[in-house]
VEXDREN-2710 file (C-alpha; in Angstrom, 1 decimal):
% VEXDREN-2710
k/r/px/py/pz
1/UNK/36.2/87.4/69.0
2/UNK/34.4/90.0/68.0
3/UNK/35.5/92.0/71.2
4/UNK/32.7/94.6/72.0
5/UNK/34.9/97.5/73.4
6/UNK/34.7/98.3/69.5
7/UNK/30.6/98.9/69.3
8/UNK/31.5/102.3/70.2
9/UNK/34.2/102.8/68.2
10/UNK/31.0/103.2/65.0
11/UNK/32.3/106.3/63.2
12/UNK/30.9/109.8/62.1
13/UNK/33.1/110.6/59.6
14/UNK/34.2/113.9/59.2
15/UNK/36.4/115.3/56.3
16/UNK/38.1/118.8/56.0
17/UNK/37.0/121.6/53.8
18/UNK/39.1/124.5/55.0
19/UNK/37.0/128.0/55.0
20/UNK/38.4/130.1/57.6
21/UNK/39.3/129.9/60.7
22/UNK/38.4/127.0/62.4
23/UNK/35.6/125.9/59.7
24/UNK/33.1/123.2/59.4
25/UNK/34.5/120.3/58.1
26/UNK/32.4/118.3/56.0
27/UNK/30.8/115.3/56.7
28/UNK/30.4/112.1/55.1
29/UNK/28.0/110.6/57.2
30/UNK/28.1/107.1/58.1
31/UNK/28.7/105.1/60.9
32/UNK/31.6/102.7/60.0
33/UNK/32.8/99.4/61.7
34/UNK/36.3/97.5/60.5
35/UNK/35.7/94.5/58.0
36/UNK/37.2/92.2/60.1
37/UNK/36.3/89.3/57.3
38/UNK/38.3/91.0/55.0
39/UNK/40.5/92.7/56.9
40/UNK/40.1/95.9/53.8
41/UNK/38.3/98.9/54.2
42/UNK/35.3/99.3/56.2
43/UNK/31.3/97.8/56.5
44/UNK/29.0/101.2/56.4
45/UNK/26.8/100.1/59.0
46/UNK/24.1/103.0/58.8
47/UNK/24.2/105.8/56.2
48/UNK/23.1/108.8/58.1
49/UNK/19.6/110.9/56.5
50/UNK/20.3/113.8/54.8
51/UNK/24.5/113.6/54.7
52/UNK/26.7/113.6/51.9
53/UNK/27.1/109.7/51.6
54/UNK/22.9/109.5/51.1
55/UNK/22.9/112.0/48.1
56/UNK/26.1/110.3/47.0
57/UNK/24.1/106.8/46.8
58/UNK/25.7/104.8/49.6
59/UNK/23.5/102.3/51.7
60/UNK/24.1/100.5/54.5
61/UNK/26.2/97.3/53.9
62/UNK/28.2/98.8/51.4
63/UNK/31.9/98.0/52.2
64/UNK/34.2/101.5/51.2
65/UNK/37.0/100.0/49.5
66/UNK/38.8/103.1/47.8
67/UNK/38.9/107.0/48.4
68/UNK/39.5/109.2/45.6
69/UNK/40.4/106.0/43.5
70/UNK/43.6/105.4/46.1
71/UNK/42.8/101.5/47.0
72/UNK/42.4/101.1/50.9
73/UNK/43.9/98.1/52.4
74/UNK/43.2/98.4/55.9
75/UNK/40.5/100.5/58.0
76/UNK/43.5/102.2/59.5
77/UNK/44.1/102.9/56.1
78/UNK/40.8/104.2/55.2
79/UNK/40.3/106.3/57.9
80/UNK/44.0/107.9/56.9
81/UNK/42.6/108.8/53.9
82/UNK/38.9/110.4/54.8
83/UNK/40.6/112.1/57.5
84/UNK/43.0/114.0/54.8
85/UNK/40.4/114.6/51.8
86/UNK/40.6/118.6/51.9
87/UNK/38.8/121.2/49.8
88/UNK/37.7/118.2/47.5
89/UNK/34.8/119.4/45.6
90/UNK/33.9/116.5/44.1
91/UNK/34.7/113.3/46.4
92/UNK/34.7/109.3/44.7
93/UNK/34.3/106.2/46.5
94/UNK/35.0/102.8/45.7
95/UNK/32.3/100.4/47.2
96/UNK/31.5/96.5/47.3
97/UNK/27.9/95.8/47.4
98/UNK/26.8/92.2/47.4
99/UNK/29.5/91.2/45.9
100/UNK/30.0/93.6/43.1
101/UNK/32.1/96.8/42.8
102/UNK/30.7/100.4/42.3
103/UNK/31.4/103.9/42.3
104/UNK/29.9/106.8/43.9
105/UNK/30.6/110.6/44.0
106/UNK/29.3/113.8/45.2
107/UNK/30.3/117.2/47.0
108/UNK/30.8/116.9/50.7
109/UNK/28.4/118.8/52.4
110/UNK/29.5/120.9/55.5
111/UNK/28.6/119.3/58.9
112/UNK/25.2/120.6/59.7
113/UNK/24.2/122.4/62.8
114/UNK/22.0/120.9/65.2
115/UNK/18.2/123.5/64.6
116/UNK/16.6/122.0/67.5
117/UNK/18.8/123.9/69.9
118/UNK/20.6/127.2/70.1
119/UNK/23.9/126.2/69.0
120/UNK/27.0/128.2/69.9
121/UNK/30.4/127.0/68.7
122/UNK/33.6/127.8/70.1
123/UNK/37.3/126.8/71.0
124/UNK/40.4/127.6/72.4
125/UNK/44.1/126.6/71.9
126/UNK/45.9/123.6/73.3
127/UNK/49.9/123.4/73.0
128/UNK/49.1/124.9/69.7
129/UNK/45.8/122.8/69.3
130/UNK/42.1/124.2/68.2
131/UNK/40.0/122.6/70.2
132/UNK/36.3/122.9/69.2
133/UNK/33.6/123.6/72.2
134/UNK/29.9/123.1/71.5
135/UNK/27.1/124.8/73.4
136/UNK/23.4/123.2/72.9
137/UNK/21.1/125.6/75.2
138/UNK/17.5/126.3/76.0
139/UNK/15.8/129.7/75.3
140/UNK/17.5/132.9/76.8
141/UNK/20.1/134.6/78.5
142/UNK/20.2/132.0/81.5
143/UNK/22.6/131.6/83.6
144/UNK/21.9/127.7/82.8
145/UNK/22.3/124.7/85.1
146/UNK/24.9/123.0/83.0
147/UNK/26.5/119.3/81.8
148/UNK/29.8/119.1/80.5
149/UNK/29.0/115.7/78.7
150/UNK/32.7/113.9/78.2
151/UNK/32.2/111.1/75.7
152/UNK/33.8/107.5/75.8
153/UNK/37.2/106.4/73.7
154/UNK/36.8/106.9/70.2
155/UNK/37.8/109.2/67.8
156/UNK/34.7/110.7/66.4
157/UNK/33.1/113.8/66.6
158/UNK/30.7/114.4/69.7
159/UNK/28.6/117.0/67.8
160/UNK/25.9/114.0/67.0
161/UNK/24.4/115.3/63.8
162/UNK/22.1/111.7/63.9
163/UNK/18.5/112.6/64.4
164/UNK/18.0/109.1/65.4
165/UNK/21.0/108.6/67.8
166/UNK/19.9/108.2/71.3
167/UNK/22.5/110.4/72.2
168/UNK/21.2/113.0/70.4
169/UNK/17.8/112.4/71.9
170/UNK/19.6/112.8/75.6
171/UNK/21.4/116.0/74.8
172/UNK/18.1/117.2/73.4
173/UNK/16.2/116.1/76.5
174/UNK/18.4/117.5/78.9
175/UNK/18.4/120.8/76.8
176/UNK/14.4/120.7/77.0
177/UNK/14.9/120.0/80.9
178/UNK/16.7/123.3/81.2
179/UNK/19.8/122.5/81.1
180/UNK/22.9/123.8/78.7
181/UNK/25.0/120.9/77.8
182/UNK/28.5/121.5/76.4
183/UNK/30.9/118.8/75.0
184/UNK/34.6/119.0/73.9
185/UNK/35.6/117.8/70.7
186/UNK/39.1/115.4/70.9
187/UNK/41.8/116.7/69.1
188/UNK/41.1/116.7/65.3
189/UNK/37.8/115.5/65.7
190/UNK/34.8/117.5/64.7
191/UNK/36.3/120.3/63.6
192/UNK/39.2/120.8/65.8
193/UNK/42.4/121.2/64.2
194/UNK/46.0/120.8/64.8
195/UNK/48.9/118.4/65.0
196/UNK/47.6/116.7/67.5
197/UNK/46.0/112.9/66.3
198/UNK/43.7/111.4/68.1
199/UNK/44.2/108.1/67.7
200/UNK/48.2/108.8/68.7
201/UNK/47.0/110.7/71.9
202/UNK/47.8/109.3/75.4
203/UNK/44.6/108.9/77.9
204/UNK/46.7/111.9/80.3
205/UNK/46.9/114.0/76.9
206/UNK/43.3/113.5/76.2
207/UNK/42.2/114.2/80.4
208/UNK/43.8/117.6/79.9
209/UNK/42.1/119.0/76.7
210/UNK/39.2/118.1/78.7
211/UNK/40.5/119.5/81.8
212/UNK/41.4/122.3/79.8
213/UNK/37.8/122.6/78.5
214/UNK/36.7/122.6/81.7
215/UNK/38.3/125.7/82.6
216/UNK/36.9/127.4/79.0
217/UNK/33.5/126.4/80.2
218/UNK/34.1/128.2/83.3
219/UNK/34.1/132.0/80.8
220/UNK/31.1/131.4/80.0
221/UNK/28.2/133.9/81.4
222/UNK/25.4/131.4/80.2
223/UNK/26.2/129.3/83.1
224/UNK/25.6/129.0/86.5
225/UNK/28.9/128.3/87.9
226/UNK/27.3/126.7/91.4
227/UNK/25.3/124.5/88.9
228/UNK/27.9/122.7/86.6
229/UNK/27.6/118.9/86.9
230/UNK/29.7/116.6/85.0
231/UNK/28.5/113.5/83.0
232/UNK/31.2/111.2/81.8
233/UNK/29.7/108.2/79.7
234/UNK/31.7/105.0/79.2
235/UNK/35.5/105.9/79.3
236/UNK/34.2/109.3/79.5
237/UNK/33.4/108.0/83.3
238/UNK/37.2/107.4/83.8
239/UNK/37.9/111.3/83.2
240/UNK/35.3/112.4/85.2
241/UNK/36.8/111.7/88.6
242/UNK/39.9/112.9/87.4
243/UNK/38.3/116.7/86.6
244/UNK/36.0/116.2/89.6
245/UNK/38.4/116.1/92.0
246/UNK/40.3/118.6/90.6
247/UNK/38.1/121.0/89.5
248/UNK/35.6/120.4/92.1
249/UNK/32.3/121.2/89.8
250/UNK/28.7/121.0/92.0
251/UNK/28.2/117.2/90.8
252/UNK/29.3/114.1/89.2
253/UNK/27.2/111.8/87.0
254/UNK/29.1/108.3/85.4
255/UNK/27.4/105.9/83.4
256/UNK/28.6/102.4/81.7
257/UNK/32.1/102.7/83.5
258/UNK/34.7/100.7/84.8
259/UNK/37.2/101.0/87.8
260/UNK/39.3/98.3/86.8
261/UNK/42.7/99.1/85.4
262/UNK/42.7/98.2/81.7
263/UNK/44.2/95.2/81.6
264/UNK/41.9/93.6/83.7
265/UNK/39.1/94.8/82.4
266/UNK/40.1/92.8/78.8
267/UNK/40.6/90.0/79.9
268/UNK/37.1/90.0/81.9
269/UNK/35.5/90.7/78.7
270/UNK/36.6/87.4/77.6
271/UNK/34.1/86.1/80.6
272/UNK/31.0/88.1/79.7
273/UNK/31.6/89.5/76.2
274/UNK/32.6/85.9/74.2
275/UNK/30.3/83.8/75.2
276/UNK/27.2/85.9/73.4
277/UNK/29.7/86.1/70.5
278/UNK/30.6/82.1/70.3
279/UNK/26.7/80.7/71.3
280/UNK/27.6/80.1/75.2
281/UNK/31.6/78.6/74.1
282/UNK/32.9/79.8/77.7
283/UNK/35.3/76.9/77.6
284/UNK/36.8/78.5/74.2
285/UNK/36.8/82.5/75.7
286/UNK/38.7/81.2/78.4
287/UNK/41.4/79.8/76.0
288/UNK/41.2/82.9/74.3
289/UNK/42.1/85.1/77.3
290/UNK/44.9/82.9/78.3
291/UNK/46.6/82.7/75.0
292/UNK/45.9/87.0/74.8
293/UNK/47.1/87.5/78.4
294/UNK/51.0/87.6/78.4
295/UNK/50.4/89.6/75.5
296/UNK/48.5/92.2/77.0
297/UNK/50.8/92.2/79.7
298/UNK/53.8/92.5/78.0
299/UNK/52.0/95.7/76.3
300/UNK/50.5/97.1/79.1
301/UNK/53.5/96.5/82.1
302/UNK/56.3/96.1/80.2
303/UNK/56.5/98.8/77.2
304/UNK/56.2/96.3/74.5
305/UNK/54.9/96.8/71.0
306/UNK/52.3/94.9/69.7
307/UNK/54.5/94.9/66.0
308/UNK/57.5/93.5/68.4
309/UNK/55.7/90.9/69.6
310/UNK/53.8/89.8/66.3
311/UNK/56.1/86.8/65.0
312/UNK/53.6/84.9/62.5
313/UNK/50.6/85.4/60.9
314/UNK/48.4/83.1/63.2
315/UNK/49.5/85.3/66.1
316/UNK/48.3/88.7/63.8
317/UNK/45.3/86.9/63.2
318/UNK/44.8/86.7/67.1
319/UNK/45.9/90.3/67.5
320/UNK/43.3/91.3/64.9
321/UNK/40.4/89.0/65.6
322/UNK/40.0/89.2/69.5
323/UNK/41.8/92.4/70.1
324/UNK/40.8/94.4/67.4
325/UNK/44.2/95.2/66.7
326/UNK/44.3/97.5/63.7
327/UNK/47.7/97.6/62.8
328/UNK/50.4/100.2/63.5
329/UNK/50.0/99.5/67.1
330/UNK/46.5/100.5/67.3
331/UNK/43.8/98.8/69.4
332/UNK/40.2/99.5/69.2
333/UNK/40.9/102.6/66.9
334/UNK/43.5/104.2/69.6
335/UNK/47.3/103.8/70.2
336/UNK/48.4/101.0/72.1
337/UNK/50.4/103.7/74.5
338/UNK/46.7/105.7/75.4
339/UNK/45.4/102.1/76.8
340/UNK/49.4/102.3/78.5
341/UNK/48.3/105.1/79.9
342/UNK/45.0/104.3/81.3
343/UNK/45.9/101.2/82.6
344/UNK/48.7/102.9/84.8
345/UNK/46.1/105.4/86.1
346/UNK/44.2/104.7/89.8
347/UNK/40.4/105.5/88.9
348/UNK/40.0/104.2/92.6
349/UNK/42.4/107.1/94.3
350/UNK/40.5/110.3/91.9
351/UNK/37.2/108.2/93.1
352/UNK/38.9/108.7/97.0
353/UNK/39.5/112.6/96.2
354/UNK/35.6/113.5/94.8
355/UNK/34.4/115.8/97.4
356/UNK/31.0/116.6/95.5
357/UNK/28.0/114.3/94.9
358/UNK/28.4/111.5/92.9
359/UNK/25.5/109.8/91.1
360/UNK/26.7/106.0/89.9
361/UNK/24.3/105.2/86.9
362/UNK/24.5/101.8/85.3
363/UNK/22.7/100.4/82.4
364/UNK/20.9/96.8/83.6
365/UNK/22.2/95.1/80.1
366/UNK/25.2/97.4/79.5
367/UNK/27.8/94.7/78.0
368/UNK/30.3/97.2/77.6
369/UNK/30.8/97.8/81.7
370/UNK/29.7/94.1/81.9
371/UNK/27.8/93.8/85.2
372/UNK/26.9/96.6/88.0
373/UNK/30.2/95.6/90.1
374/UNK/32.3/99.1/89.4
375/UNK/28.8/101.2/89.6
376/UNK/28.2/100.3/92.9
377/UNK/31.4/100.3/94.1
378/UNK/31.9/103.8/93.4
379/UNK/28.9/104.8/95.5
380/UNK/31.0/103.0/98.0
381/UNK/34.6/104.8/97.7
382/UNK/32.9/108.1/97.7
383/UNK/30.5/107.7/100.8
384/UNK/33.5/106.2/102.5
385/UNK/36.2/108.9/101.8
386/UNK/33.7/112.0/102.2
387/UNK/32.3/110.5/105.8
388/UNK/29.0/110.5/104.6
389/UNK/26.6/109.9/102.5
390/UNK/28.0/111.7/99.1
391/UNK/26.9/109.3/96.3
392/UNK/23.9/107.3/94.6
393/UNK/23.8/104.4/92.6
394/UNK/21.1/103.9/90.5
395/UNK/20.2/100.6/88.2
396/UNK/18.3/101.7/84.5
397/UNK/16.6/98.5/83.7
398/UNK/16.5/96.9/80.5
399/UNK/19.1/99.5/79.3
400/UNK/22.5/99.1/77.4
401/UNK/25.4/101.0/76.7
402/UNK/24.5/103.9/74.7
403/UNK/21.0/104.7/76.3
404/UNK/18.7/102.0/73.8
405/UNK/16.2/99.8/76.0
406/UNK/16.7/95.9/75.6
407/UNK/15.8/92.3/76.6
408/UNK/19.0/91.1/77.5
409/UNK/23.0/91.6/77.0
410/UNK/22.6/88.4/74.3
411/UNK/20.1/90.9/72.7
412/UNK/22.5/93.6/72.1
413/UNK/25.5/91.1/71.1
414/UNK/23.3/90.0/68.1
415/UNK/21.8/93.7/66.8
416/UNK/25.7/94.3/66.9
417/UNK/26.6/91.2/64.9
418/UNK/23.6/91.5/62.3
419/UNK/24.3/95.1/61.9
420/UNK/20.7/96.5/63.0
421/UNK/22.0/98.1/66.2
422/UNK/21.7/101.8/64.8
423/UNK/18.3/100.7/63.0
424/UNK/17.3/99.4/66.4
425/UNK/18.7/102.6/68.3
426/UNK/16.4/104.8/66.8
427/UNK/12.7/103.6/67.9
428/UNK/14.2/102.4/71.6
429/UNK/15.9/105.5/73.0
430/UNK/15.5/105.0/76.8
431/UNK/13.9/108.7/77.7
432/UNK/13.4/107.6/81.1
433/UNK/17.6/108.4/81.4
434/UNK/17.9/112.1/81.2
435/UNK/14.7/112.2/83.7
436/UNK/17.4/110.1/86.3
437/UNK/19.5/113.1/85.8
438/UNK/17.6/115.8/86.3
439/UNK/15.8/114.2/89.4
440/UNK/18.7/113.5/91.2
441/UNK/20.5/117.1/90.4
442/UNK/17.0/118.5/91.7
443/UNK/17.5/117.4/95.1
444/UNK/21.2/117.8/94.8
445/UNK/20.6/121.2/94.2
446/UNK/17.7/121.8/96.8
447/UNK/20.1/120.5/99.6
448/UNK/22.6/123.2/98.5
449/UNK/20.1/125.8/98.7
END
């Protein structure tokens, strides 16, 4: 199976140049997706305009096979190897297009800055950690109604450098509502440096750098501090409670989330997700999830390792092909002990603890979240734990996972599978989204006036 949990794990690529303190790395610029035919390297789903991998001559469909002529034989593998290409001047890559293999090369370019905004990089230390902060503002000294945006699972840079990514287009649009918008890079992400992996992180490691972020947003006199909502998108949504109730900011926002505990959640995905994959085979995701399910439980409750468990190649092969398993313990492009982590972790109880207003958004077609149930039930904990009426639950129609309008979840499962869902994302950007947001924060706002 082709398990969708890993759309979003399509990668920026970032490479180090070191220049400094806390530089710019630079940037490759591709999305990337494992090869999961191959099981080498990694498809280039969408070369990014104007990056280094464009001037080097890579288009989309190439399949990056080598780095700096050292073979890659996994996309673990490969993404070991970007991830440690330093003050390279001159960086080669071996590629497979239709069938044939080629070389590229060319200078990485440093990460550009985003002109349409003002742009205000910054960071601070964690346990010995530089952890980047980006700013995106409107004109002047403010102080700004602000949205600490906290992005979903995987380890890429949040900075979203695409012109054509819809979540560009939302951090723009929220800026041109009048709104500063500040994100957190994950540890060595972006350009964040440190020991620190991201992909070895736990989910409770991860909550406090944004936690911590949190509390550096707080510094800032751009902001106004009665005016700081958070948005937490996809797994983003499961730290937002979390520094909700904590931190207690004016507002919460969620979108494409899940309450479920992890486990559960994967094995539901089997339900909705396989069928699109398969042609309507329910019969065969339900075998699926039944021969993946002591497996997952064995991982998830009982402190197994995937490696322990692995005995044969047919039961790799499962491992890889419906869980996305990556090698190395490493599902979906994270360790298997930040899924550990999560799964242990009661969304519902930080739900029960929100004491601000909650606004539950959920995509109509989103086939990550797989239906509205968790949305709406969210508008229900917080309403019934506050007394009141504290939360909102609003449907986007026609709207998937990362903010593109569609027909249907099928429709999404196929731009996915014939690699057009970036080429797709950029003429149906859904701008009615960012107008949900600022509406509702309005009369959020207007009541505590």
């Amino acid at each position: 199976m082709k398990n969708f949990i890993y759309l979003s794990l399509a990668l920026l690529v970032s490479l180090s140049i070191q220049a400094g303190e806390l530089p710019r790395r630079g940037m490759l610029g591709v999305h990337l997706a494992p090869d999961t035919t191959q099981q080498s390297g990694a498809i280039v789903q969408k070369v990014i305009p104007n990056g280094s991998a464009e001037r080097m001559g890579v288009i989309d469909g190439d399949r990056i096979i080598s780095v700096n002529g050292n073979e890659t034989n996994s996309f673990k593998e490969l993404m070991k190897q970007l991830g440690e290409t330093k003050k390279t001047k001159e960086t080669k890559l071996g590629l497979l297009r239709k069938g044939k293999k080629i070389e590229v090369r060319g200078e990485l370019l440093p990460t550009p800055f985003v002109v349409k905004n003002e742009y205000i990089l910054n960071s601070f230390d964690y346990k010995g950690n530089q952890i980047r902060t980006i700013i995106e503002k409107p004109e002047g000294k403010g102080p700004f109604p602000t949205i600490y945006y906290i992005q979903g699972y995987p380890c890429q840079s949040c900075e979203y450098t695409d012109p054509n990514s819809p979540l560009r287009k939302f951090i723009d649009d929220l800026v041109d509502l009048g709104y500063l918008v500040y994100r957190v890079e994950k540890p060595n992400m972006g350009d964040s440096r440190g020991e620190l992996q991201c992909d070895e992180i736990t989910f409770n490691t991860e909550n406090e750098v944004f936690s911590k972020g949190y509390d550096e947003l707080l510094k800032s006199e751009l902001i106004d501090k009665n005016k700081i909502a958070i948005f937490g998108h996809s797994l983003g949504g499961m730290h937002a409670p979390i520094i909700s109730a904590k931190k207690k900011p004016a507002a919460t926002i969620v979108y494409g989330i899940r309450i479920d505990n992890w486990y559960d959640y994967l094995l539901k995905t089997f339900d909705v997700q396989y069928p699109l994959w398969t042609g309507g085979d329910y019969v065969q995701g339900n075998d699926v999830k039944n021969q993946v399910r002591d497996y997952l439980y064995q991982i998830y409750y009982k402190g197994k390792s995937a490696e322990d468990m692995i005995d044969s190649d047919s039961t790799r092969r499962l491992f890889q092909i419906h869980l996305n398993y990556m090698g190395d313990n490493k599902f979906f492009g994270r360790n298997s002990d930040f899924f550990v982590d999560l799964n242990a972790t009661n969304i519902v109880k930080y739900w029960s603890e929100v004491r601000n207003p909650v606004l539950s958004l959920h995509g109509q077609y989103d086939l990550q979240a797989l239906d509205n149930e968790s949305a709406k039930k969210i508008e229900e904990i917080v309403d019934y734990y506050n007394g009141k009426d504290m939360a909102d639950y609003i449907e986007v129609p026609n709207t998937e996972h990362i903010f593109m309008k569609v027909e249907s979840q099928k429709q999404v499962a196929q731009l996915s599978e014939s690699g057009q869902m970036f080429k797709y994302a950029a003429d149906n950007y859904n701008e009615e989204i960012p107008l949900y947001v600022h509406n509702w924060l309005k009369k959020v706002y207007e009541r505590n006036n």
